[in-house]
Each structure stands twice: as structure tokens, then as C-alpha cells.
C-alpha positions as CSV (number, residue, x, y, z in Angstrom):
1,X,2.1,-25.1,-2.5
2,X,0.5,-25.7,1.0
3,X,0.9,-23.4,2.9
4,X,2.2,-20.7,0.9
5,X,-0.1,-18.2,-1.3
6,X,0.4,-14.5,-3.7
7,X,0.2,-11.3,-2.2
8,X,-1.4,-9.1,-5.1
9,X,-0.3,-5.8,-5.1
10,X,-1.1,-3.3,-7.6
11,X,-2.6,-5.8,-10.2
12,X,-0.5,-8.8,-10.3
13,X,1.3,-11.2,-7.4
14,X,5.0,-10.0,-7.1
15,X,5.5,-11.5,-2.7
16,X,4.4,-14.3,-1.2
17,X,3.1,-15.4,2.0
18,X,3.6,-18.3,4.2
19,X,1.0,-19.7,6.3
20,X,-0.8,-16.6,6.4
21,X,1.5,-14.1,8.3
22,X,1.9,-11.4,5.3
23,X,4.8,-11.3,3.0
24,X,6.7,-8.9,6.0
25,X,7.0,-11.9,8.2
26,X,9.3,-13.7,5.7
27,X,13.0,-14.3,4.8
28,X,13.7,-14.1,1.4
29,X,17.4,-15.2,-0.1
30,X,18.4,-15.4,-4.0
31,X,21.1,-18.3,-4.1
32,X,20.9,-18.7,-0.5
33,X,22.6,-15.0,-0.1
34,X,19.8,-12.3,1.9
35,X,18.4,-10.0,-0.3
36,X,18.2,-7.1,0.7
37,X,14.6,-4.4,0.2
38,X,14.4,-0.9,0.3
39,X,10.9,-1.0,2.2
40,X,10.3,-0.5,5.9
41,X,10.0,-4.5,6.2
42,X,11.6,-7.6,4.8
43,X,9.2,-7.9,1.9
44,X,10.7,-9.0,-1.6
45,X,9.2,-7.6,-4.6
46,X,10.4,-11.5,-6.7
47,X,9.1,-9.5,-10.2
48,X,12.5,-8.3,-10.2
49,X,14.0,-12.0,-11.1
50,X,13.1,-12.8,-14.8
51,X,10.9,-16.3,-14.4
52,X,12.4,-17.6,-17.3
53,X,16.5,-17.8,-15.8
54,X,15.1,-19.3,-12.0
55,X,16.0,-22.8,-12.0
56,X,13.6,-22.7,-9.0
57,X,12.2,-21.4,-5.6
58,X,12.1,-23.6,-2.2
59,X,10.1,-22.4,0.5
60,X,11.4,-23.4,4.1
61,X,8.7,-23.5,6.2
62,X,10.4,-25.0,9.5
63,X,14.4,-23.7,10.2
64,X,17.5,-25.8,9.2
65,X,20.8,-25.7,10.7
66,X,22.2,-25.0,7.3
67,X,19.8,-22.4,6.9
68,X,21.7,-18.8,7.5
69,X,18.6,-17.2,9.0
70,X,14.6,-18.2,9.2
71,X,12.0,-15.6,9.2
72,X,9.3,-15.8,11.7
73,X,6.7,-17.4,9.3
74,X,9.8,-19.1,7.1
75,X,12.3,-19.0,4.1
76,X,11.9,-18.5,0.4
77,X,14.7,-19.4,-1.4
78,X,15.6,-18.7,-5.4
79,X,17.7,-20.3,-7.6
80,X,19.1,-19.2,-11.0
81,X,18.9,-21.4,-13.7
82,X,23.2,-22.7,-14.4
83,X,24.0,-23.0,-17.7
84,X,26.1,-25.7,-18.2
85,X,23.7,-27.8,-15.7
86,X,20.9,-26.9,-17.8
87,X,22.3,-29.0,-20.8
88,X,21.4,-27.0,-23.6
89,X,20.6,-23.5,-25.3
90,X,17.7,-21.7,-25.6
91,X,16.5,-18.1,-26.4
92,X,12.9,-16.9,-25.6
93,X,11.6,-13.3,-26.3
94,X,8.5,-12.2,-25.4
95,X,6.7,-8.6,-26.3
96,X,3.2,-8.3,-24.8
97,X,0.2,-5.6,-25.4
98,X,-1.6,-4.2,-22.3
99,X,-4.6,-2.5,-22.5
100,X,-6.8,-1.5,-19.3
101,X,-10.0,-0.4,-20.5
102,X,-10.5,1.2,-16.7
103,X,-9.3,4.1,-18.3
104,X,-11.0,4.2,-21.3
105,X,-13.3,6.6,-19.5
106,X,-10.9,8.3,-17.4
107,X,-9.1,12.2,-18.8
108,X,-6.0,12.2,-17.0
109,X,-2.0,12.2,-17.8
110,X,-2.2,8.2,-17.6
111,X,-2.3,6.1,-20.7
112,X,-4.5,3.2,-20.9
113,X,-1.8,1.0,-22.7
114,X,1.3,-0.9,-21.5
115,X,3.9,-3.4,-22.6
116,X,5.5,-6.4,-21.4
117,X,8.5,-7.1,-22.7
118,X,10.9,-10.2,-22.0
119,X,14.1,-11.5,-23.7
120,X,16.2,-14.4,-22.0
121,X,19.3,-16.5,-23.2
122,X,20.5,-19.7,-22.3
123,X,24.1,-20.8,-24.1
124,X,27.2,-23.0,-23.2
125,X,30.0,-24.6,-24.7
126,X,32.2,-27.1,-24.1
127,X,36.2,-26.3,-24.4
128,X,39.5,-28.7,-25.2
129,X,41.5,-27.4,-22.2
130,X,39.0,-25.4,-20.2
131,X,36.1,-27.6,-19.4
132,X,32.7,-26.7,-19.6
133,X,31.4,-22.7,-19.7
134,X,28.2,-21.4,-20.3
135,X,25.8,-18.5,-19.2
136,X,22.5,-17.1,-19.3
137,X,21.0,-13.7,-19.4
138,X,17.3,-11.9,-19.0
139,X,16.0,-8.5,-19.4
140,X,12.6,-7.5,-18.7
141,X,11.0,-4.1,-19.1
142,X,7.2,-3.7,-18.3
143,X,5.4,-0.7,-17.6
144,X,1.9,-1.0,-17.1
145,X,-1.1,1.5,-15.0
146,X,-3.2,-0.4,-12.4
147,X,-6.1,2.1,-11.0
148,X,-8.2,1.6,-7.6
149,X,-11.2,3.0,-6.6
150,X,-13.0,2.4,-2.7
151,X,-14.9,3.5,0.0
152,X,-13.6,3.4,3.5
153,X,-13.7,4.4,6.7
154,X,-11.3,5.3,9.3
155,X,-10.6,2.7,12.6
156,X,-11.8,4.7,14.9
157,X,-15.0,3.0,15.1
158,X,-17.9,4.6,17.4
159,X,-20.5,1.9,19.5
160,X,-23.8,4.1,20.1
161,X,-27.3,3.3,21.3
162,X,-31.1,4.9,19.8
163,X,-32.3,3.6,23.9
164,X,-31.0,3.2,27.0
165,X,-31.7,-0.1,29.5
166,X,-35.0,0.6,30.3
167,X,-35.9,1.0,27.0
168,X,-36.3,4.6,27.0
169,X,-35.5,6.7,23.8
170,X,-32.1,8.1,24.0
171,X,-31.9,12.0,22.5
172,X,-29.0,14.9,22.3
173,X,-25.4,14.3,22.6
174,X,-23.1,15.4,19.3
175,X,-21.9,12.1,19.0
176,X,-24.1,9.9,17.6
177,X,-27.0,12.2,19.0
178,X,-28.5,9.1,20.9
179,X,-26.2,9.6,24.7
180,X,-23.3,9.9,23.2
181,X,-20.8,6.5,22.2
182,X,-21.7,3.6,24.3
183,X,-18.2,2.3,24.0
184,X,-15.3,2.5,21.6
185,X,-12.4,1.3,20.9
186,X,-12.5,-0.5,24.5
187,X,-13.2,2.8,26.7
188,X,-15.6,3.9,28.2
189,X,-18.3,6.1,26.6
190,X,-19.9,9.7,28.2
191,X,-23.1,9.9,28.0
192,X,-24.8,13.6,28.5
193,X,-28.5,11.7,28.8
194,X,-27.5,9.2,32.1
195,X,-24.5,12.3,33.1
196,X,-21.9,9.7,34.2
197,X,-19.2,7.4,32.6
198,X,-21.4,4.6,31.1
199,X,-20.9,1.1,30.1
200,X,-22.7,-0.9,27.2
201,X,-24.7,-2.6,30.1
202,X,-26.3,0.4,30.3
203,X,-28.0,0.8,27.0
204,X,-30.6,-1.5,25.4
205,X,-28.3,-4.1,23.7
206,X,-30.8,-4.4,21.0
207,X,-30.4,-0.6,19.9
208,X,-26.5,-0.4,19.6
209,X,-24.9,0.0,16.7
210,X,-21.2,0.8,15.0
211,X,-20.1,3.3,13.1
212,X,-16.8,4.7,11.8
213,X,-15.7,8.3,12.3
214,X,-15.3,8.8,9.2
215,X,-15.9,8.2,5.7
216,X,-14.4,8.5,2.0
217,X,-14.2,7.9,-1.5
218,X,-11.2,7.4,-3.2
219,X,-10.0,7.4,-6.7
220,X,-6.3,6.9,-8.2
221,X,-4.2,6.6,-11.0
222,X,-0.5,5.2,-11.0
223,X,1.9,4.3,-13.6
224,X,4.8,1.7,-13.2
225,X,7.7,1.1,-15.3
226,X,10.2,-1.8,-14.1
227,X,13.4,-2.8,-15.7
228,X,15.3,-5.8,-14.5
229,X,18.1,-8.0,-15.8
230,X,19.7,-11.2,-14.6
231,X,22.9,-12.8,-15.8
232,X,24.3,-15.9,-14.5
233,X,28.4,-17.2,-15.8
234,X,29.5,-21.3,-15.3
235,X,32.5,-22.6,-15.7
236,X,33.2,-26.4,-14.8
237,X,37.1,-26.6,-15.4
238,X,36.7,-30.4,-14.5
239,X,34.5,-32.8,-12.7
240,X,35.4,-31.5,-9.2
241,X,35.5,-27.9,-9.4
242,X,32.4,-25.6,-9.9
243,X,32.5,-22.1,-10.1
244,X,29.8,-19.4,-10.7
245,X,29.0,-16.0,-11.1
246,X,26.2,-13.9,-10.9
247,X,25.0,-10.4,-10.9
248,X,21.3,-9.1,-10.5
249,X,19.9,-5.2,-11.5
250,X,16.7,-4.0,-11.4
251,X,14.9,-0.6,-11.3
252,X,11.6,0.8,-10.9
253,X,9.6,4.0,-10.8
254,X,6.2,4.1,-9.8
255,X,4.0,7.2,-9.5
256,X,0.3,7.7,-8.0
257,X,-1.9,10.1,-8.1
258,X,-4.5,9.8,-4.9
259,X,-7.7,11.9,-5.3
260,X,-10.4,11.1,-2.0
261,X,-13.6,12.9,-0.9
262,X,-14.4,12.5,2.8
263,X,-16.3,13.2,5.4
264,X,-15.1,14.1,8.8
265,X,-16.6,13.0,12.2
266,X,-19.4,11.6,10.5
267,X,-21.3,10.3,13.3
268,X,-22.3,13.9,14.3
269,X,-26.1,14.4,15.1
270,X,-27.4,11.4,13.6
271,X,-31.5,10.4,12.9
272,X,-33.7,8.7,10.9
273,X,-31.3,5.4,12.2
274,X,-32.1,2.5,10.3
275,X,-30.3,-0.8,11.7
276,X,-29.0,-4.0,10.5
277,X,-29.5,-7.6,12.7
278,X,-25.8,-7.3,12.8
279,X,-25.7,-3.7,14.5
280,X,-24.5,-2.1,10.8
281,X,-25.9,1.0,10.7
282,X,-27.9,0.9,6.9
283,X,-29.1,4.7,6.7
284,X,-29.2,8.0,8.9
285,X,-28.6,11.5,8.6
286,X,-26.1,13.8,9.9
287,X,-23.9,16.5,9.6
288,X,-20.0,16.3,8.9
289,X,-17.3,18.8,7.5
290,X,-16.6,17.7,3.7
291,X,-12.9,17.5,3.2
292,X,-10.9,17.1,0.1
293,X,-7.7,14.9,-0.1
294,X,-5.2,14.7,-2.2
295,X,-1.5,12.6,-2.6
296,X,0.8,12.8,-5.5
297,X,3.5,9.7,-4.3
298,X,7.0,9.2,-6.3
299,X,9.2,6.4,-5.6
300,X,12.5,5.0,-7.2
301,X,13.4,1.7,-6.1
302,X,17.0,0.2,-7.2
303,X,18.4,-3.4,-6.8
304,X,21.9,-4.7,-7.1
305,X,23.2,-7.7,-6.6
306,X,25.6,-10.2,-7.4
307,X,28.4,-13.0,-6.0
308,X,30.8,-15.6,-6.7
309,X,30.1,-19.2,-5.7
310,X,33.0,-21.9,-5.9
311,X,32.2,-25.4,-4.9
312,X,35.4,-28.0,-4.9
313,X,35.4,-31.6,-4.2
314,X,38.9,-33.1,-3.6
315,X,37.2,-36.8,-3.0
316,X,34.1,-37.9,-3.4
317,X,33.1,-37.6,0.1
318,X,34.4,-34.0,0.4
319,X,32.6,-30.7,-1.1
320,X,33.8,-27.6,0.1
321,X,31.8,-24.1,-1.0
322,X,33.1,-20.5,-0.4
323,X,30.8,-18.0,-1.3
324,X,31.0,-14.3,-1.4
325,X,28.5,-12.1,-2.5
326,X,27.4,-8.3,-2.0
327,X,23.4,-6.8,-2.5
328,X,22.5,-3.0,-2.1
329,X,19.2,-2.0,-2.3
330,X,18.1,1.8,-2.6
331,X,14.7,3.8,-2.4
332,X,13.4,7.3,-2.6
333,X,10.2,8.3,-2.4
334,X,8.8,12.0,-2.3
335,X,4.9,12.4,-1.2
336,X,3.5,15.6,-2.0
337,X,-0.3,15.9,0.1
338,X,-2.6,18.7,0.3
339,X,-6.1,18.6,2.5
340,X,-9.2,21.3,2.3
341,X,-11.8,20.6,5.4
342,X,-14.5,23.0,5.6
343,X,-14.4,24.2,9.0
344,X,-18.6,24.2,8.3
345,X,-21.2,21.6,8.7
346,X,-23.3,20.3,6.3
347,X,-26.4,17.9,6.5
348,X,-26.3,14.7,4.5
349,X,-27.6,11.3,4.0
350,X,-25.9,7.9,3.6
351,X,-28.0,5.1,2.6
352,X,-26.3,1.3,2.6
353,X,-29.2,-0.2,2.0
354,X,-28.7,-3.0,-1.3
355,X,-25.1,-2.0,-1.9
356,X,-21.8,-2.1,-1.3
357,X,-20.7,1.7,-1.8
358,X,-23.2,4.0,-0.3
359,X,-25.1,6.5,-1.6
360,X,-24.1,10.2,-0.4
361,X,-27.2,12.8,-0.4
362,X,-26.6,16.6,0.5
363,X,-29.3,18.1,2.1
364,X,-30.4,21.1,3.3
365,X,-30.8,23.0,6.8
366,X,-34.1,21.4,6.9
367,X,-32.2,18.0,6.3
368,X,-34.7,17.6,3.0
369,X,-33.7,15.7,0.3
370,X,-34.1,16.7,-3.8
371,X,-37.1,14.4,-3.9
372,X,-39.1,16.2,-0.6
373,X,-41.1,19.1,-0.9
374,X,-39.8,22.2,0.6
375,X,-35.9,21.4,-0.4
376,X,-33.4,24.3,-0.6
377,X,-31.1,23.8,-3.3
378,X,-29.1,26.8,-1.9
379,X,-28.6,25.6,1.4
380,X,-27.0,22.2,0.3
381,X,-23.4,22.1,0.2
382,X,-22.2,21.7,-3.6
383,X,-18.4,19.9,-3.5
384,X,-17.9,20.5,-7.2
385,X,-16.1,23.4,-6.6
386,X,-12.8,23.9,-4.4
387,X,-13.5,27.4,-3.7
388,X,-16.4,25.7,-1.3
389,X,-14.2,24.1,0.9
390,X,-13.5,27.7,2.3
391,X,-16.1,29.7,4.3
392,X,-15.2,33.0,4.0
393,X,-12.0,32.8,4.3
394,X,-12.2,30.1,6.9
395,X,-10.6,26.7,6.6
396,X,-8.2,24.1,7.4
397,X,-6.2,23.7,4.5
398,X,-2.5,21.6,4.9
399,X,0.0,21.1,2.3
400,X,2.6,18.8,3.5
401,X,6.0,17.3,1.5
402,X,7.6,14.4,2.9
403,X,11.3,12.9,1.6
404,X,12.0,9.2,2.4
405,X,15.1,7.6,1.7
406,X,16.2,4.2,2.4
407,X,19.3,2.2,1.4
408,X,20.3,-1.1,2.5
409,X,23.6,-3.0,1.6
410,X,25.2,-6.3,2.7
411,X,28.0,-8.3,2.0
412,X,28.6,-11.6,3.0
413,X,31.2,-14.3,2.9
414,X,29.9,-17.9,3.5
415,X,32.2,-21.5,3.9
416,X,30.3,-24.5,3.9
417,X,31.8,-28.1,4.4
418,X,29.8,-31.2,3.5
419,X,31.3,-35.0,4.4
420,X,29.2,-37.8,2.9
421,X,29.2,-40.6,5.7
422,X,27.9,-44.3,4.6
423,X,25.5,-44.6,7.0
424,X,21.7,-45.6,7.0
425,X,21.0,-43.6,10.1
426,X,23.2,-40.2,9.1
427,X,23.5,-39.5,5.1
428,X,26.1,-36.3,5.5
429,X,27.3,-33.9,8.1
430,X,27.7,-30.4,7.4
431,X,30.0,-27.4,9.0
432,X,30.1,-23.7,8.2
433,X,30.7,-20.5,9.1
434,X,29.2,-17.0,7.5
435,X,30.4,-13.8,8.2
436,X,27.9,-10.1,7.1
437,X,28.3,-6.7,7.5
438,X,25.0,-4.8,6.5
439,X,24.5,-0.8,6.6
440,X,20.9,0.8,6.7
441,X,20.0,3.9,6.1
442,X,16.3,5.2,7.0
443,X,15.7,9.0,6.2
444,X,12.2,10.8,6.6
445,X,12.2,14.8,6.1
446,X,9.9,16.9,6.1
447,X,11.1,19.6,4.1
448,X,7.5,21.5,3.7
449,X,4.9,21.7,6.7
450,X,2.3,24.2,6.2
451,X,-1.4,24.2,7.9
452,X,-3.8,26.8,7.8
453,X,-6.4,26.8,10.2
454,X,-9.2,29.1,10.2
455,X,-7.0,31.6,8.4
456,X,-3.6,31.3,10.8
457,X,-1.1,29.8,9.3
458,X,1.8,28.0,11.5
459,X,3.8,24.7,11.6
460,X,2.0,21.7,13.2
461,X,-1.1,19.8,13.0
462,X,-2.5,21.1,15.7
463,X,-6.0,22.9,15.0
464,X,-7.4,26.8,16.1
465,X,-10.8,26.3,16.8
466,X,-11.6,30.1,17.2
467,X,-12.5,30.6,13.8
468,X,-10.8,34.1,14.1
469,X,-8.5,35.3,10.6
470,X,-5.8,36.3,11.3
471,X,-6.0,40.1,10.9
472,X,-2.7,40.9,10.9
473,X,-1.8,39.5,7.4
474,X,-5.4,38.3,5.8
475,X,-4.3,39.2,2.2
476,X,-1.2,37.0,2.9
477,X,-2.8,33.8,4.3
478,X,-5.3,34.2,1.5
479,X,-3.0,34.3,-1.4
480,X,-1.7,30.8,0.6
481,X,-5.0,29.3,0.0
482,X,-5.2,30.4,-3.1
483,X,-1.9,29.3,-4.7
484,X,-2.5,25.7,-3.2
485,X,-6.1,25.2,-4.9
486,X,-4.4,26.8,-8.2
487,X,-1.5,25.0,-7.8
488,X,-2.1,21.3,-6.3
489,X,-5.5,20.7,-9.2
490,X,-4.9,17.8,-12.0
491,X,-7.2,17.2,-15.0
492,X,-8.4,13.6,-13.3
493,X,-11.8,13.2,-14.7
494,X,-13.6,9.6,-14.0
495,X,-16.5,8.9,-15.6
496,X,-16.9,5.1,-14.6
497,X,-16.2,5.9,-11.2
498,X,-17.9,2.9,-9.0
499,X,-20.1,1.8,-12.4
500,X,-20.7,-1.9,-10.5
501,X,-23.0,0.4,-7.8
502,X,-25.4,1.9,-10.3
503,X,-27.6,3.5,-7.1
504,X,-24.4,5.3,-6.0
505,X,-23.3,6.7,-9.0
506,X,-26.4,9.4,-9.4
507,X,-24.7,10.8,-6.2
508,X,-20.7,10.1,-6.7
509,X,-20.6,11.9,-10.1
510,X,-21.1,14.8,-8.4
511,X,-18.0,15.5,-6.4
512,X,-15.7,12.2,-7.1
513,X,-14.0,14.7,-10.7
514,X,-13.0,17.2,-8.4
């Protein structure tokens, strides 16, 4: 359909877009009645509806008058399947085998098999003083593991410069090491070399180039089991009453497990710059602070919803509709996060060149590599190892818990009136009136906040750059450190981690298991 596309999430396409805008920007309704979502926006996860009972879905794209509500980029409308419209019965059942060889090569608490399960229903009957009744019902039940792996960087993207604008070779500064960030993120740079507030006119335009802050690689596992279930009741008494009822249940865990290797500020003391024609920056060296990451994420997501829809028709001309209807959606979600950053730097080398995941190279003082002669094994910092992360005793180490729960509810009343008018210019006229009353809750705690920094432990984010231990209780902040790198450890092991970038995996193999 023009105009309208998937949004793949987590292996398969469960919102959809319209012209572009993201899934958020939508209205979504399920028998023209809202439905409601437990997420921060109005995104509807439509796996919840068994394919097999929707008669249909009609995307609005521009707003209608006898449209309750339009979303900024437009309406998406579903429609159960009506059994006695539908004309006849039918029962499907469906059982499929999921296998994700991803993990074939991955030790870890997921399994590499799923299942797919779908069973639907379709029946009527036709009565001697009742009229016509029929209904339908669907259950689904699939629980399947979708992994990611990626490199990234953070937006806080740094603009430097190897000369200034007389061509003159630029040297010193911590950032970037060539005077400092030319500008980023729409400010003005410092720069130690010219001792004033710079602009990019005052480098050599042919020398900049970008950078992020940062930089990691990331690793996950998640599970996610979904069970949902649709049934739909029809009952025609006679040719010019309607009446149907429907009710809609769905639930879903999903749990992740988010393992990620950084490094922080990155664009410390770089050399050896080599550029792209596009201002990428291909390879350097530098030093950064290796930190370890790691999320554990636990949501519940629950879906009721249901109505009563009666349409009458006194004459042919006149169809009157009252419909009343009630949906509730509910999520919790608990993220447990813990963070090691060696509060010590460490020399390195990143090389882009011919691929899409860089290679990472730890060198030593003397910023040699394996390959050079003269190379320090001892000096170059070994991330296999947690313990590493702390310098004698020294660290910033963070272990944060984070509740969020979100319930939404609404129930509505709707009375339509259609007149059919024999007319050429004006088919029908239609009249109505809709009265909602919707509740939302939106509850974050933070029930656990702990940061260590350089050995002093204290609530906040906020960091001690003293590099003093706190003497007062040492053996206490210790044993803090400790019970979090005995404690917040799982047995992920990937040994096809980033296999399509065979020049980075020498390097990734030997910190992306820890």
C-alpha cells in the first residue's frame, strides 16, 4: 500500500508506518474503538490480532468527519472477520518450528528453538425463531529468540582539524590532540593552539574531520513468548437488526540480556589520522577509559479488550449504531544495569579501513602494536578479565534498578446515525456523538541507585575526580565492588560474534565473551 510500510522490530514487522513519520505518529483503532498501548507513545504492537479472524485493515491517510480521531501521520483501522457475514465455516491450525542458527554458537540461558503456534475457528448457524448466529475464535502462542549484535557510537559527535587556516600543523589539546574540536554539535570549539574561541573558518577545511565520543560493541540475547486470543459473537435476529460482540486478550513477556564493550571519550590524544574524502576518520590512535556495560530488561505487556456493537435499521434509509466498548492496556518493565569504567587510560588503535565494524587494537605505552618491534604485552590493557576494570581499587562502577509501570484504560460509548439521501451530488449524511473516559498511569522508580566513584560510594551520577578511596570504610566499598562483578556476570559466550567482518573478529574475540 502507497504510502504505508512495516516497522521491523525484533525480527519480524508487528507496527506500521505511514508516509514515513514512525509507527508513534499513528492512530491505531480495532473496530473503529482506540486501542489503547502500554508504551510511552501510540504505537500498536498488531501481532496481538490473530491474521487469520481480521476481516481487514483500512489505513486513513487524510481525516474524515466520521473518523473519531486522526493521528498526525493518519489512521489504521482493523476489522474482525463476522461470522455470519463471512458465509461459511472454517478451522485452520497451524504449528510451526523455529530454529535460529545465530545461536548455534552462542553458550547462554537462550535456546535456539521456537514455535509458532495458531488455531482459529470460524462457525454459524442459522436458527427457526432466532435468526442467524455465528462466531469465530483464534489463539496464538509463539515464542521465539531474535539476537543483535552492533557497533555504535554515541551523538555527541566531535568536528576537529590535523591544520589550521594557514596550513600549519595543528599539535596538543586532549581533544582530538590537533587544537582541540573545531565545532560540535553547533558550538563553538576552544582551541589551546590559536588560545581563543574558534570557528571552522579557522582551520584548513581540507583537514577536518568527525568523530563520535564514544564507541562500543554490543551483544544480546532476548527471548519472547506471546499469547493472544480473539473471539468475535453475531447474531442477526432479522434483516434489520445486527448485533455483535467481541472481546480481545493478549500477553507477552519479553526478556533481554544486553552485554556492550566501550570506549569512553574516545577522541582523546589522537595520531597517526588517516582521513576519508568524506571527513570519516578511517584510522588513528588514542587513548580512552574501557568500560563494561551491562542490561538485564524484563517486561510484561497485557491487552484487554472488547465491546458490543448494535446496528438497527427501521427503514431502508435509516441505520442507527450504538456502540460501547472498553480496552485496558498494562506494562511493567524492570531494568536491572550495572557499568565498570576504568578510571585509567589505555592506548589503542581503531582501523575502519575495508569494513564495516572496526578493528580494536590495544597497545602499549609506546602505542606499539603486537606486530612492531619493541611491544609490551604487559603494558596493554587485557579486557578479558573484570577484575581489570578496577585500578587498585579505583573505579567507577554503577549498578542501577529501574521500575516502570504503565496502565492505560478507556471506555467509550459511540451513536452513529446514517440517512441515505437519493441524490447524485450527496449519497448519505451522517450524525454522531462519542463520549470517553481514559485513565493513565506512568510510574518510573528507582528503587536501587548505587555509584562508586574512585572508591566513594554515594547516590547520583555525578563523578569524584580525585581519585582518593575513601579511607574511612575501604574494606566496605570494596566488598561493593566485589559483590557486583560476582553477582551481575552471566555465562554469555559468542563465538560468531560479528563473523561477516572477518578482519575484526582477530580483535573482538578478545573482550566481546566477557
Amino acid at each position: 500500500m502507497s504510502g504505508a510500510s512495516g516497522h521491523r522490530l525484533k525480527g519480524s514487522q508487528n507496527e506500521i508506518s505511514i508516509r514515513g513519520l514512525g509507527s508513534y505518529w499513528g492512530y491505531s483503532t480495532f473496530n473503529n474503538r482506540t486501542i489503547t498501548n502500554a508504551g510511552p507513545g501510540r504505537a500498536v504492537n498488531f501481532k496481538k490480532f490473530p491474521s487469520e479472524l481480521v476481516e481487514g485493515v483500512t489505513i486513513y491517510k487524510s481525516q474524515q468527519a466520521d473518523l473519531v480521531e486522526g493521528g498526525t501521520s493518519g489512521t489504521i483501522d482493523v476489522n474482525s472477520l463476522r461470522a455470519v457475514d463471512y458465509g461459511k465455516s472454517q478451522t485452520t491450525i497451524q504449528a510451526t518450528g523455529i530454529y535460529n542458527s545465530y545461536y548455534s554458537d552462542v553458550e547462554g540461558d537462550v535456546s535456539p528453538f521456537g514455535a509458532k503456534i495458531v488455531a482459529s475457528t470460524v462457525q454459524q448457524w442459522e436458527t427457526d425463531s432466532l435468526g442467524e448466529m455465528g462466531f469465530t475464535f483464534g489463539v496464538n502462542h509463539t515464542r521465539s529468540s531474535n539476537p543483535e549484535e552492533n557497533y555504535g557510537g554515541n551523538s555527541q559527535m566531535g568536528v576537529c582539524a590535523l591544520r589550521d587556516n594557514e596550513g600549519n600543523n595543528l599539535v596538543g589539546g586532549s581533544n582530538c590532540a590537533t587544537g582541540q574540536q573545531g565545532v560540535s554539535a553547533g558550538r563553538v570549539g576552544r582551541s589551546p593552539e590559536l588560545g581563543i574561541d574558534s570557528d571552522v573558518a579557522d582551520f584548513d577545511e581540507s583537514s577536518l574531520f568527525y568523530v563520535p565520543n564514544d564507541a562500543y560493541w554490543r551483544t544480546g540475547e532476548d527471548e519472547d513468548t506471546r499469547t493472544g486470543a480473539v473471539f468475535t459473537f453475531q447474531w442477526k435476529p432479522n434483516d434489520d437488526l445486527n448485533i455483535n460482540f467481541d472481546y480481545e486478550f493478549s500477553d507477552l513477556e519479553y526478556t533481554e540480556n544486553r552485554m556492550e564493550f566501550a570506549l569512553d571519550s574516545r577522541l582523546d590524544d589522537l595520531k597517526d589520522h588517516i582521513v576519508a574524502a568524506d571527513r570519516t576518520l578511517l584510522y588513528a590512535t588514542g587513548e580512552a577509559r574501557p568500560t563494561l556495560q551491562g542490561e538485564v530488561r524484563n517486561q510484561l505487556d497485557e491487552y484487554r479488550g472488547g465491546g458490543i456493537d448494535i446496528e438497527y435499521s427501521p427503514t431502508d434509509d435509516l441505520t442507527i449504531g450504538l456502540d460501547l466498548s472498553y480496552s485496558e492496556s498494562y506494562r511493567y518493565r524492570q531494568r536491572d544495569r550495572t557499568k565498570f569504567r576504568s578510571t585509567e587510560r589505555y592506548n589503542y588503535a581503531l582501523d575502519f579501513r575495508e569494513r564495516n565494524v572496526p578493528e580494536l587494537t590495544w597497545l602499549d605505552d609506546n602505542r606499539l602494536g603486537p606486530d612492531d618491534a619493541g611491544y609490551v604485552a604487559s603494558d596493554v590493557f587485557d579486557a578479558s578479565y573484570m577484575s581489570n576494570f578496577v585500578n587498585n581499587d579505583h573505579a567507577y562502577v554503577e549498578y542501577r534498578r529501574t521500575h516502570e509501570e504503565r496502565k492505560d484504560d478507556i471506555l467509550a460509548l459511540n451513536f452513529d446515525v446514517e440517512y441515505q439521501l437519493d441524490n447524485k451530488y450527496i449519497s448519505s449524511v451522517k450524525a454522531g456523538f462519542r463520549f470517553s473516559e481514559e485513565h493513565l498511569i506512568d510510574l518510573v522508580t528507582n528503587d536501587v541507585s548505587l555509584v562508586i566513584s574512585d572508591g566513594t560510594q554515594r547516590n547520583g551520577a555525578s563523578d569524584n575526580e580525585d581519585n582518593n578511596w575513601d579511607g574511612s570504610n575501604p574494606e566496605a566499598n570494596l566488598a561493593l565492588i566485589n559483590g557486583i562483578m560476582d553477582n551481575c556476570t552471566n555465562d554469555h559466550v559468542n563465538n560468531n560474534l560479528f563473523q561477516e567482518e572477518p578482519r575484526c573478529w582477530r580483535r573482538c574475540s578478545e573482550f566481546c565473551n566477557v
